[in-house]
Structures are given as structure tokens and as C-alpha cells.
N, C-alpha and C positions, 0 to 999 in steps of 0.2 A: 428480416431483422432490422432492425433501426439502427441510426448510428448517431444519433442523437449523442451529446452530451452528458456526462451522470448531471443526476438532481442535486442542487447544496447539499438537501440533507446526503444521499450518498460519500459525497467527498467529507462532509463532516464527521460520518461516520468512519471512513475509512482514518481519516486525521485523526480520532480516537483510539483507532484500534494499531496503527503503526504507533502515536507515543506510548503508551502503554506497554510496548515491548523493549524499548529503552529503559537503561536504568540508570541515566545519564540525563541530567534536563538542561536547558538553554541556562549558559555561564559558569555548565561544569569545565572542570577538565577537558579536553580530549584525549578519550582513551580507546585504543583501537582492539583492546580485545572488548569492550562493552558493543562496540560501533557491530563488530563481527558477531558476538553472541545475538544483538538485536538481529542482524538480519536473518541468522540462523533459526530462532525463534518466529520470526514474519514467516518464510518462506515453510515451517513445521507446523503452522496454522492450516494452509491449506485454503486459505480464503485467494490469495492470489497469482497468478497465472505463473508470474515473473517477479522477483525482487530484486534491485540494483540499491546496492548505498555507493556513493562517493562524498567528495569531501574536498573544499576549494579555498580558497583562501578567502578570507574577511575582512573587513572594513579596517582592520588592523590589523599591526605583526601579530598578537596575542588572539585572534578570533580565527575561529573556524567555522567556516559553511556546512553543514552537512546536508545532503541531498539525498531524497529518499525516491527511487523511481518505481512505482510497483504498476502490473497490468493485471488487470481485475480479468478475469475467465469468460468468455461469453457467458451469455444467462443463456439459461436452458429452453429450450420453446415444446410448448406443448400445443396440439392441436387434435380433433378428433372428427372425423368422418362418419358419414351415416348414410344409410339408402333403406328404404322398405320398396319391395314391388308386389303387386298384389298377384 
């Protein structure tokens, strides 16, 4: 198995599919039951291993970081064997 890096487009897709479970976009509020519903909704997807959100302080008293840490599943591997003898 590789341990390569994900491809852009991966991490682009993944960046799609974590906002999309907010309901909360960059310069709302901070509200921690939206922050909780998202991650409950990420982790009822099933697309990833592990879900972590935290939340840190911002470039101002009035801004919040939020931090989304998800681990994606190994990929599956398939392979297949063969022989003939005569």
C-alpha cells in the first residue's frame, strides 16, 4: 500500500464534502451546537475513518478558528491470482 500523499483533487473533494455539512459559513456566529451537528452529520456519512472539530482563537477577540481534522479509511486493495498447469 502507498503512503503517498492524497491528490489536490482528493483534498478538494474532501474540502467539499466537510463544508457542505455546516450550516454555518466563514463570518457567522459561532455556534456550538451547529459546530456539534456538523460533526455528527461528517462522522453519519461514513466517508471518514475519524472526525475531530476544535476551535481556537482568531486573529481577534471576535473571531474563531475552527479546525476540522478527519482521517480518511485506507482504500481497499484488490488483487487476483492465477495458475493453470497442464
Amino acid at each position: 500500500m502507498s503512503s503517498a500523499s492524497p491528490s489536490a483533487a482528493t483534498v478538494e473533494r474532501a474540502g467539499y464534502v466537510i463544508r457542505r455539512e455546516f450550516d454555518i459559513a466563514e463570518d457567522d456566529a459561532y455556534n456550538t451546537v451547529l459546530i456539534d451537528r456538523a460533526e455528527r452529520r461528517l462522522k453519519n456519512l461514513g466517508y471518514f475513518k475519524a472526525v475531530k472539530i476544535t476551535s481556537e482563537a482568531g486573529s481577534a477577540p471576535d473571531r474563531v478558528v475552527v479546525n476540522v481534522d478527519v482521517e480518511e479509511p485506507p482504500n481497499p486493495e484488490f488483487s487476483i491470482h492465477g495458475g493453470y498447469n497442464r
